[in-house]
NUDRENSE-309345 format. One record per residue (C-alpha): y, x, z; residue in three letters. Coordinates in Angstrom, 3 decimals, decimal comma, always signed. Each point is the difference from the previous one (the first is absolute). Example, Ala and Ser with C-alpha at 12.3 -4.5 7.8 and 13.67 -1.06 7.14 Angstrom:
+----------+----------+----------+------+
:       yy :       xx :       zz : code :
+----------+----------+----------+------+
:   -4,500 :  +12,300 :   +7,800 :  ALA :
:   +3,440 :   +1,370 :   -0,660 :  SER :
+----------+----------+----------+------+
END
This chain:
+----------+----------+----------+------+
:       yy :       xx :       zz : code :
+----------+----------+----------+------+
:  -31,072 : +250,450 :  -39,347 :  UNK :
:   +2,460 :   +2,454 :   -1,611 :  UNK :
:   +0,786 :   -1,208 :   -3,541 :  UNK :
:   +2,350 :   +2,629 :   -2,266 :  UNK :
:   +2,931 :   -2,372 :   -0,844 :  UNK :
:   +0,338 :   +0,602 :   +3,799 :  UNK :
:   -0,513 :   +3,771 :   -0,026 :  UNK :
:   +2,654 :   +0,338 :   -2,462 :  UNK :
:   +2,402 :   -2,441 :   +1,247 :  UNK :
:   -0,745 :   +1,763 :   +3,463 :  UNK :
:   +0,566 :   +3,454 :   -1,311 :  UNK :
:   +3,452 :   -0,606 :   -1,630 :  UNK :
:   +1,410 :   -1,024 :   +2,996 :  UNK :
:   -0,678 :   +2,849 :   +1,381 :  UNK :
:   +1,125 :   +1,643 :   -2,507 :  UNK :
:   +2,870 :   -1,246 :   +0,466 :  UNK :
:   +0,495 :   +0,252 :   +3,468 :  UNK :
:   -0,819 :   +3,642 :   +0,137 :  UNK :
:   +2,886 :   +0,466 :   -2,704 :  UNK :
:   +2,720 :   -1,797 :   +2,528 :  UNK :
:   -1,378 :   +1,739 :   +2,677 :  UNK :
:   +0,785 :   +3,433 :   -2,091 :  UNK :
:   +3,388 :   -1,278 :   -0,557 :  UNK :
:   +0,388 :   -0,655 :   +3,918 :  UNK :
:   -1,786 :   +3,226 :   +0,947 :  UNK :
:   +2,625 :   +1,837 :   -1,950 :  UNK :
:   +3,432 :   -2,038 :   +0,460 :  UNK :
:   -0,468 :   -0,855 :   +3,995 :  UNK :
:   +0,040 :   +3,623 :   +1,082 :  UNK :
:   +3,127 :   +0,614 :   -1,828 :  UNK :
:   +1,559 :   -3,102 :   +1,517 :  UNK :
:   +0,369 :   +2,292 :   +3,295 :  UNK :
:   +3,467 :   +2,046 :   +0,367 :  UNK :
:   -0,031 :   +3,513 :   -0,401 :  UNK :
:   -3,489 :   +2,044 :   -2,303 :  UNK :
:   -2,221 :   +2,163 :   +1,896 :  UNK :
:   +2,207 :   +3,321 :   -0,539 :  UNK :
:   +2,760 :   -1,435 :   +2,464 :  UNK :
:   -1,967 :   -0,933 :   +1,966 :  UNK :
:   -1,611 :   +3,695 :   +0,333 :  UNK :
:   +3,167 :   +1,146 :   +0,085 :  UNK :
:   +1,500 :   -1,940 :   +2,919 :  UNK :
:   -3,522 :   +0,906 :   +2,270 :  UNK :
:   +1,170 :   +3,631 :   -1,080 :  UNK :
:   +3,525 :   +0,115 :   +1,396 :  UNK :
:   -0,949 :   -2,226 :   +2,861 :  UNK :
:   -1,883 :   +3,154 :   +1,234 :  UNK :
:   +2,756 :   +2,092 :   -0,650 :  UNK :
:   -0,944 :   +1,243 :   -3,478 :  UNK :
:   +3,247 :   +0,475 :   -2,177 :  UNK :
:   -0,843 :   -1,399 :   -3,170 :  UNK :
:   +1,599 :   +1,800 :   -2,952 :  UNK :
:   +1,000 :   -1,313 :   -3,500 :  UNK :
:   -2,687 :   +3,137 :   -1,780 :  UNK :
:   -2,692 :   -2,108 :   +2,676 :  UNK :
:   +0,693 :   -3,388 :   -0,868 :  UNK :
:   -0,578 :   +0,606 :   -3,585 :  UNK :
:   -3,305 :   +1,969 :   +0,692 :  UNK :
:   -1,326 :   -2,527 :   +1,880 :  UNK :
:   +0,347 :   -2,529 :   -2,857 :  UNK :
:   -0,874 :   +2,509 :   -2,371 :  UNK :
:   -3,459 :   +0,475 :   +2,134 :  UNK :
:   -0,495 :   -3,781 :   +0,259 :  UNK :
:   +0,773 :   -0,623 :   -3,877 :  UNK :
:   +1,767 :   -2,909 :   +1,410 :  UNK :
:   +3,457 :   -0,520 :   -1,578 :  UNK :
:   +1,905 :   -3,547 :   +1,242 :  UNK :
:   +2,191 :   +0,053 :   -3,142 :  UNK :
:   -3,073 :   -0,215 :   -1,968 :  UNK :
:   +0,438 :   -4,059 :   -1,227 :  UNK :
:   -2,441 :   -2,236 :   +1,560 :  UNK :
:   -1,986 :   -1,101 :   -3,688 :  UNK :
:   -0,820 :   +3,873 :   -0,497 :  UNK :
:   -1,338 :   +0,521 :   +3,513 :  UNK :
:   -2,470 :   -2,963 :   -0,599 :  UNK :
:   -1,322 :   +1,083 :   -3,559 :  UNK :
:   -0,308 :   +3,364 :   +1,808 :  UNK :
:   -1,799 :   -1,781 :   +3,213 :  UNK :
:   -2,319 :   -1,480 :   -2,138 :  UNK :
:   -0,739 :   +2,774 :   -2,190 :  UNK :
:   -1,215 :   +1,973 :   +2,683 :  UNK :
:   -2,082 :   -3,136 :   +1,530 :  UNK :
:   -1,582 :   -0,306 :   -3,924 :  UNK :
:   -0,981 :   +3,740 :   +0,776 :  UNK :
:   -0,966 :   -0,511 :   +3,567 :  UNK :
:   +1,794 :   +1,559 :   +1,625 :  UNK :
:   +2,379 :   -1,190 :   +2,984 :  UNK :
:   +2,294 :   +2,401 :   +0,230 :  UNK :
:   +0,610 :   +2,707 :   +3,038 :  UNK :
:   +1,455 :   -1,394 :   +3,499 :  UNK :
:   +3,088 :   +1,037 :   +1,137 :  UNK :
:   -0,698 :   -0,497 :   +3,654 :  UNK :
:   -3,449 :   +2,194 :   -0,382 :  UNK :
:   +1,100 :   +2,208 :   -2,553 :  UNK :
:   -1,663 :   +1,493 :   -2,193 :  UNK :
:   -3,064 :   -2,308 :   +0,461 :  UNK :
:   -0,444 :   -2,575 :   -2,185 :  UNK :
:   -0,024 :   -3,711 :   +0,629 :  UNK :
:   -3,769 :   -0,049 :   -1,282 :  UNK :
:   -0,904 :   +2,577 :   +3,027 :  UNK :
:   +1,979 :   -1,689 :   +2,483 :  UNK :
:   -1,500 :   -3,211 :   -0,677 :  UNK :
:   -3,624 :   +1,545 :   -0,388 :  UNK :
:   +0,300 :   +1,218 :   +3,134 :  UNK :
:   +1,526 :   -3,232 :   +1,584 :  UNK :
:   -2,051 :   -2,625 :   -1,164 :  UNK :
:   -3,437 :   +0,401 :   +1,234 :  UNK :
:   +1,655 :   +0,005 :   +3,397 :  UNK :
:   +1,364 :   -3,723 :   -0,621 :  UNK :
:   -2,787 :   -0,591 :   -1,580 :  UNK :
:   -1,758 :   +0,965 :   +3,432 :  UNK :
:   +2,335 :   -2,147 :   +1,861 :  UNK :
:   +0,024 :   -3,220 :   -1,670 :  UNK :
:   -3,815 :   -0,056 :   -0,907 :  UNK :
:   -1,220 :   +0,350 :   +3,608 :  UNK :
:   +2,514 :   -2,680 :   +0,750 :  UNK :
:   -0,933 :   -1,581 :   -2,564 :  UNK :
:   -3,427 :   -0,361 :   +1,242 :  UNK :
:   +0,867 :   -0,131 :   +3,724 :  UNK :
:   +1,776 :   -2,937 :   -0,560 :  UNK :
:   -1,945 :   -1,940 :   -3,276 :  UNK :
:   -3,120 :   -0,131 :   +1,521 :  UNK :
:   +0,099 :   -1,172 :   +3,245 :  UNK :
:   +3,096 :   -2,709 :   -0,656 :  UNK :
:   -2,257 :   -1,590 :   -2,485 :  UNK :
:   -3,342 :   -0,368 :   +2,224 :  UNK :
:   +2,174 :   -1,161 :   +2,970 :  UNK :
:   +2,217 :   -2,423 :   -2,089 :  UNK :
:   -3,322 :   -1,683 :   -1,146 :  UNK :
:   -0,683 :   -0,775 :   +3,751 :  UNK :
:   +3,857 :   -0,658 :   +0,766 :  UNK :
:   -0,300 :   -2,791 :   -2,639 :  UNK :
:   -4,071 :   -0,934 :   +1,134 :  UNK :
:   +1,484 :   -0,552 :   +3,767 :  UNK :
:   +3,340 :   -1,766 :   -1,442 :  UNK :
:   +1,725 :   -1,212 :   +3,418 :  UNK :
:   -1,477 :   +1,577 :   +2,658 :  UNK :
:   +0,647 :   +1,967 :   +2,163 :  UNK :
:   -0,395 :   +3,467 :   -1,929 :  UNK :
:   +1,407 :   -1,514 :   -3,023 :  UNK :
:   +3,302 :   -1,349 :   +1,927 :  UNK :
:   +1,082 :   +3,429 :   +1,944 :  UNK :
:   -1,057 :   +2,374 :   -3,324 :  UNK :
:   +1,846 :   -1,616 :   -2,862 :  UNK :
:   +3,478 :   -0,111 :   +1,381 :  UNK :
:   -0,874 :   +3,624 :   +1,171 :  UNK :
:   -0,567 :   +1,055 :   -3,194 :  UNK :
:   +2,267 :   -1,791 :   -1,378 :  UNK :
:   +2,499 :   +1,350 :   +1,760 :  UNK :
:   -1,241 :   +3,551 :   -0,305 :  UNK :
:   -0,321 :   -0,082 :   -4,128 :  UNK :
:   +3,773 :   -1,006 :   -0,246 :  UNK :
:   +0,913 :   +3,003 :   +1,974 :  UNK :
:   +1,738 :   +3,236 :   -1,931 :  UNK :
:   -2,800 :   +2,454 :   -0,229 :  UNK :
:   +3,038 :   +3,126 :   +0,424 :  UNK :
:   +0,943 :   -1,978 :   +3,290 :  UNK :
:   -3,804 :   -0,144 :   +1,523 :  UNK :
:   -0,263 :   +3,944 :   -1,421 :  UNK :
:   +3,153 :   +0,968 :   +2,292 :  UNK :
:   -1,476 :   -1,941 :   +2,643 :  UNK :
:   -3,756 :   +1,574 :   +0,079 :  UNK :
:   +1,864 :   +3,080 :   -0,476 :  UNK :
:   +1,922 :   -0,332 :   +3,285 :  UNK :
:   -2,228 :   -1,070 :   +1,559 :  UNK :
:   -3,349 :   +2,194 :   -0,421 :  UNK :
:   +1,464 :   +2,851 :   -1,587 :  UNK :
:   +3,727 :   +0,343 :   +1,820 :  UNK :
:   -1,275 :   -1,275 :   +3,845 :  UNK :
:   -3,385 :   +0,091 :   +0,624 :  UNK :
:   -0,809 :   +2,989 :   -2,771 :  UNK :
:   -2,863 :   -0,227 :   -0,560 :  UNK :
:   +0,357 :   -0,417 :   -3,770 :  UNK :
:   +1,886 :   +2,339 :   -2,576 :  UNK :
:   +3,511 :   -0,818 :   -0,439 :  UNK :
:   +0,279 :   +1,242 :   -4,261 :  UNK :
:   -2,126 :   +1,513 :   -2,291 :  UNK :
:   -3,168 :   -0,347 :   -1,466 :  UNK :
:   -1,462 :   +2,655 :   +1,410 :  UNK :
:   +0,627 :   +2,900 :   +3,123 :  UNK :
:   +1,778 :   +2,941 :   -1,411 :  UNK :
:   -2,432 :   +2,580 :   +2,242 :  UNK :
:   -2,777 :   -1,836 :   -2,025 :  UNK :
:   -1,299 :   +1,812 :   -3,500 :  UNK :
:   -0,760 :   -2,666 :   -2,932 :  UNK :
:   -2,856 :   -0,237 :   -1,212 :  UNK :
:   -3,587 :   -1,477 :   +0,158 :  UNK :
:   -0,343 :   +0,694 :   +3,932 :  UNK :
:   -0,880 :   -2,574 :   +3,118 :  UNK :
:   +3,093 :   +1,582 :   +1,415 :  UNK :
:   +2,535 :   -1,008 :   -2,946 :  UNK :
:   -1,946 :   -3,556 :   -0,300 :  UNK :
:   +0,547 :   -0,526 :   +3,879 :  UNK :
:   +3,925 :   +0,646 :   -0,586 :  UNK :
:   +0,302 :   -1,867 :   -3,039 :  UNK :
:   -1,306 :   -3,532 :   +1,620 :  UNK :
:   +1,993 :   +0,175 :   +2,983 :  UNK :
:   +2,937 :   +0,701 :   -1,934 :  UNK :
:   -1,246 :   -3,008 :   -2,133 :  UNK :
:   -0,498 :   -2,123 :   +2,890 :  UNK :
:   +3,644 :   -1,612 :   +1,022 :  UNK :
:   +1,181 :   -0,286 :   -3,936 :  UNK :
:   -3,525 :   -1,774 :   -0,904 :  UNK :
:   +0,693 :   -2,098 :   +3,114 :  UNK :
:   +3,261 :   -0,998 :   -0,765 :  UNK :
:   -0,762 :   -1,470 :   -3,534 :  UNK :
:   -3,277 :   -1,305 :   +0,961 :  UNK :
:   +1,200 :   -2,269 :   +2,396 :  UNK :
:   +2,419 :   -1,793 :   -1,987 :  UNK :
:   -1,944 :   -0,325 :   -3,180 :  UNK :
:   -3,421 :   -0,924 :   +2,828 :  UNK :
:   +2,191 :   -3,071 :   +0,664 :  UNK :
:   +1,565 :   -1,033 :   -3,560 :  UNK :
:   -3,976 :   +0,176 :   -1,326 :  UNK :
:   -1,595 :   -1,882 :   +2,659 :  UNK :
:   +2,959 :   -3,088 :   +0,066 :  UNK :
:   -0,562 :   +0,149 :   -3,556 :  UNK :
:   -4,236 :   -0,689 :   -0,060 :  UNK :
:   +0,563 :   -2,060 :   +2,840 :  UNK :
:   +2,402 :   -2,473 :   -1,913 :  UNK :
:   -2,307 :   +0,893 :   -2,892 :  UNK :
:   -3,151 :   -0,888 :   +2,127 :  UNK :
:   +1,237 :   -3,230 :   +0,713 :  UNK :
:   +0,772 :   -0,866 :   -3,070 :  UNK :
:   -3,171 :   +0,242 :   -0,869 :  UNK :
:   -1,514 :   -1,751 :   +3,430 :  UNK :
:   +1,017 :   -3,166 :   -1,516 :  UNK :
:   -1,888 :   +0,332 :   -3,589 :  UNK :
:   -2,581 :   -2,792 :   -1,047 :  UNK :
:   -3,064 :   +3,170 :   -0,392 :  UNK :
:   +1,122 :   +0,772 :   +3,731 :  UNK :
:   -0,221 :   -3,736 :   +1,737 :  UNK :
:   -3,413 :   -0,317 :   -2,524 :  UNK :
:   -1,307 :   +3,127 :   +1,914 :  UNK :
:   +1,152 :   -1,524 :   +3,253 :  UNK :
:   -2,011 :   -3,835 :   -1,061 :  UNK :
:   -2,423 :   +2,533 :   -0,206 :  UNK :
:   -0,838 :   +1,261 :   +3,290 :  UNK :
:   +1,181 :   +3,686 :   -0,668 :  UNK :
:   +0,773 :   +2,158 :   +2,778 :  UNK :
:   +3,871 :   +0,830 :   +0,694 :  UNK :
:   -0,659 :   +3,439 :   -0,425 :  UNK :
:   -1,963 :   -0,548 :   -3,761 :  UNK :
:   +3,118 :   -2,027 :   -0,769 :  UNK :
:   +2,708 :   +2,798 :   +0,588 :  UNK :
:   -2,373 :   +2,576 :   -1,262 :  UNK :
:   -1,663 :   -0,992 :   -2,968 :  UNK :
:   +2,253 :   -2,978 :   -1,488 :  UNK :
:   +3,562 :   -0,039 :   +1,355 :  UNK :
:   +0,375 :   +3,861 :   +0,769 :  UNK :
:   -1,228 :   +1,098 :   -3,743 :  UNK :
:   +2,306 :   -2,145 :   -1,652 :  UNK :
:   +2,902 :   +0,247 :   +2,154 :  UNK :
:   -0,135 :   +3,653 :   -0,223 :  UNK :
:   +0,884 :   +0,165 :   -3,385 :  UNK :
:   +3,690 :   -0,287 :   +0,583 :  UNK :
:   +0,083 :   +2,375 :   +2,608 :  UNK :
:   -1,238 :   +2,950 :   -2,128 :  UNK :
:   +1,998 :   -0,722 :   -2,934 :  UNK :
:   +3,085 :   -0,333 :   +2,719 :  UNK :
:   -1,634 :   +3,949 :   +0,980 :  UNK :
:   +0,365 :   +1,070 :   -3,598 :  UNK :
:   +3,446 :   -1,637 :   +0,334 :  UNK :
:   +1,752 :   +1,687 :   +3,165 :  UNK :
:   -2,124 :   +3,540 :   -1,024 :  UNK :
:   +3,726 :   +0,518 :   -2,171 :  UNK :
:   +2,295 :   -0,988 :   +2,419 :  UNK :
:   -1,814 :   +1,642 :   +3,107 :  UNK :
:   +0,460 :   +3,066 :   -2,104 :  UNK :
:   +3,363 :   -0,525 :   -0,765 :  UNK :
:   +0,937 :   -0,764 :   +3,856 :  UNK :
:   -1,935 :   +2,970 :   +1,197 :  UNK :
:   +3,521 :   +1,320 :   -0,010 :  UNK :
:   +1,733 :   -0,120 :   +3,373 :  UNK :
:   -3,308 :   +0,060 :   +1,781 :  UNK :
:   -0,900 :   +3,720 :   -1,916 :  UNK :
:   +3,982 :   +0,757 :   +0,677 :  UNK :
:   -0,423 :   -1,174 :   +4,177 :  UNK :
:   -2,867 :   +2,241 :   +0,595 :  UNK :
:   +0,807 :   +2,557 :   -2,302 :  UNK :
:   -3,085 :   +0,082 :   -2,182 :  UNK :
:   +0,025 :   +1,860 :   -3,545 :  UNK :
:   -1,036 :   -3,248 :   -1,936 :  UNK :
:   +1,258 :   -0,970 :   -3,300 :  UNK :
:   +2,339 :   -2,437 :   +2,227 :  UNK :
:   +1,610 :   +2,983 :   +2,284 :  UNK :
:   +0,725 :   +2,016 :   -3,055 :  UNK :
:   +1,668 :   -3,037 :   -1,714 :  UNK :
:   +2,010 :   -0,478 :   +2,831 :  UNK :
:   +1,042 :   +3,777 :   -0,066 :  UNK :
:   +0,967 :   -0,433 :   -3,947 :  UNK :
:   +2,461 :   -2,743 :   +0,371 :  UNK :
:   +1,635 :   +1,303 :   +3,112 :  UNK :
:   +1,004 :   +3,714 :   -1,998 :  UNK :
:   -0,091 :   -2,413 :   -2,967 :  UNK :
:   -2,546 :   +1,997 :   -2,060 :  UNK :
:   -0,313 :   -1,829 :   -3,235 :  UNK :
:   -3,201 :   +1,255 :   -1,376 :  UNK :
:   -1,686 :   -0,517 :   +3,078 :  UNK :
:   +1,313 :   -3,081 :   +0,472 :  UNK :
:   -1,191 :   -1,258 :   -3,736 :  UNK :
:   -3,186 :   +1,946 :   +0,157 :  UNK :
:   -1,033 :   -2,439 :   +3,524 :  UNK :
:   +1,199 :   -3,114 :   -1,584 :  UNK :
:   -1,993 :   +0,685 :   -2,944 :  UNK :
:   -2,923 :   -0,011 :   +2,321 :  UNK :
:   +1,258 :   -3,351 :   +2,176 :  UNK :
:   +0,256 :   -1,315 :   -3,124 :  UNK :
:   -3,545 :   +0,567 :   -1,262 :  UNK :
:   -0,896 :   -0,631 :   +2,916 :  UNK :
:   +1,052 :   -3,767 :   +0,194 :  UNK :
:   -0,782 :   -0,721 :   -3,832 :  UNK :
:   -3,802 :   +1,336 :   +0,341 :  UNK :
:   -0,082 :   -2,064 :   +3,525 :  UNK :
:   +0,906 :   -3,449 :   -1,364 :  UNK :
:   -1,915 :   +0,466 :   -3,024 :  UNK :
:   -3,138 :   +0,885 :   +1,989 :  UNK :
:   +0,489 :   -3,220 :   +2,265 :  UNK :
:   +0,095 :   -2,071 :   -3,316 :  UNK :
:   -3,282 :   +2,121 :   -1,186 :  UNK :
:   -2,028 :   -0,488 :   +3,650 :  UNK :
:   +0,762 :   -3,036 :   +0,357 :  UNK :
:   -1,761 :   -1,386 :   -3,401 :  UNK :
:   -2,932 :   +2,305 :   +0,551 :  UNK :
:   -0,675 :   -1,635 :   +3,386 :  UNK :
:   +0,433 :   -3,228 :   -0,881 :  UNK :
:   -1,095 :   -0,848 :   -3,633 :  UNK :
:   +1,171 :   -3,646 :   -0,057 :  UNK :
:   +3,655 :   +1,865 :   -0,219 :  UNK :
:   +1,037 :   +0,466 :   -4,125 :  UNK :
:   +2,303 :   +2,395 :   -0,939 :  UNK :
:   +1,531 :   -1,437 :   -2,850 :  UNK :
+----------+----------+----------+------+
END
């Protein structure tokens, strides 16, 4: 049950939390030597450009970026324009706007870490019920310390590797991109064909780590739960193994593991990062990466806005699920 004293007490913290995370989104960027218009600049006499005083000022002029501008009137100014909606323009894809670039990025991430998502949910949760059902034996004994193993390993480090592997030796995967460049977007077998093999090695490389962080987690969950009184009553009863893990231990036990879904949906999003930047692939994560490295501060806000969101709306949905599944919980 959801009770409002909670809702409100919930709801400021957010609040709050959003507000810091405004400040951070602002102040961290700025942290970094140098502002985006050096940083131009040097890329443009590395390749033999000579950069001119009359440039240097047009270039800031275009940008309507000015460093000397002090650091309280750049904030009102940031969050003017957020009040209005509006993002500001990138400098790295200038003149589109942060709202395009991240229109046109997100639904690819989304892509990504969804199917993975799934891939990985679904499965670990139906296989940890019979992990913990067949505790100590022989399946149980090689799989857990597999897994184990496998969830605690850097999901950038397995994406290099499957990368190396399938797409660098063998090829017989795309190396970057989300789709062929010969292929035509659009609503065509062709462009769907090129789209999931592109997909494949990213949605493979965060799959199998979160696969083995889920199913550890409903197996320790699961047997938990093996040693409840309703679970040895069902046992005095004659019930079949199978009933047991099905029907009594499973349902409960899986009530942790989808509120720990809700949980990791943020920071699965958030670490989407190197994996989008090893293969190359235009997600919300590659073009994130791309910001900070030319140090584009509106780009760089605009995504952590949306991380940000991102993790708020997550852990207040796993609070939310959680009490609708199981109504002995009280929000209070």
């Amino acid at each position: 049950m959801i009770t409002r004293k909670w809702l409100v007490r919930r709801g400021t913290v957010l609040l709050f939390t959003f507000i810091v995370a405004l400040l951070m989104d602002f102040t961290l960027p700025r942290l970094v030597p140098g502002n985006p218009v050096e940083t131009m600049l040097q890329e443009l006499m590395q390749s033999g450009i000579t950069v001119t005083p009359e440039m240097i000022k047009g270039i800031y002029q275009l940008y309507g970026y000015n460093p000397n501008t002090p650091l309280y009137v750049q904030f009102e100014n940031y969050m003017n324009q957020l009040l209005h909606g509006n993002l500001g323009v990138s400098y790295t894809f200038f003149p589109q706007t942060v709202t395009y670039i991240i229109s046109i990025s997100l639904p690819w991430t989304i892509f990504l870490v969804g199917t993975a998502t799934v891939v990985s949910w679904v499965p670990s949760t139906f296989i940890g019920m019979y992990a913990a059902g067949t505790r100590n034996s022989k399946f149980d004994s090689i799989l857990t310390p597999l897994l184990t193993f496998i969830s605690q390993m850097p999901t950038f480090w397995l994406a290099f590797l499957l990368l190396l592997v399938f797409a660098s030796d063998f090829k017989v995967l795309p190396i970057a991109g989300a789709y062929s460049r010969d292929v035509r977007p659009g609503v065509s077998l062709q462009f769907i064909s090129s789209v999931i093999t592109h997909a494949i090695l990213p949605i493979s490389s965060m799959a199998i780590v979160s696969l083995g962080g889920y199913l550890i987690h409903m197996r320790n969950t699961m047997v938990g739960v093996m040693s409840e009184d309703f679970v040895l009553v069902a046992k005095a009863k004659g019930l079949s193994k199978k009933r047991i893990i099905r029907s009594y231990a499973g349902a409960n036990a899986i009530l942790p593991n989808v509120t720990m879904l809700a949980m990791s949906l943020g920071f699965v999003f958030t670490g989407n990062i190197l994996v989008e930047t090893t293969f190359s692939y235009p997600g919300i994560g590659y073009m994130m990466a791309t910001a900070v490295y030319n140090l584009d501060y509106p780009l760089i806000m605009g995504i952590f806005l949306i991380f940000t969101i991102v993790m708020l709306v997550a852990n207040f949905l796993s609070d939310i699920l959680y009490a609708v599944l199981d109504p002995r919980v009280v929000l209070e």
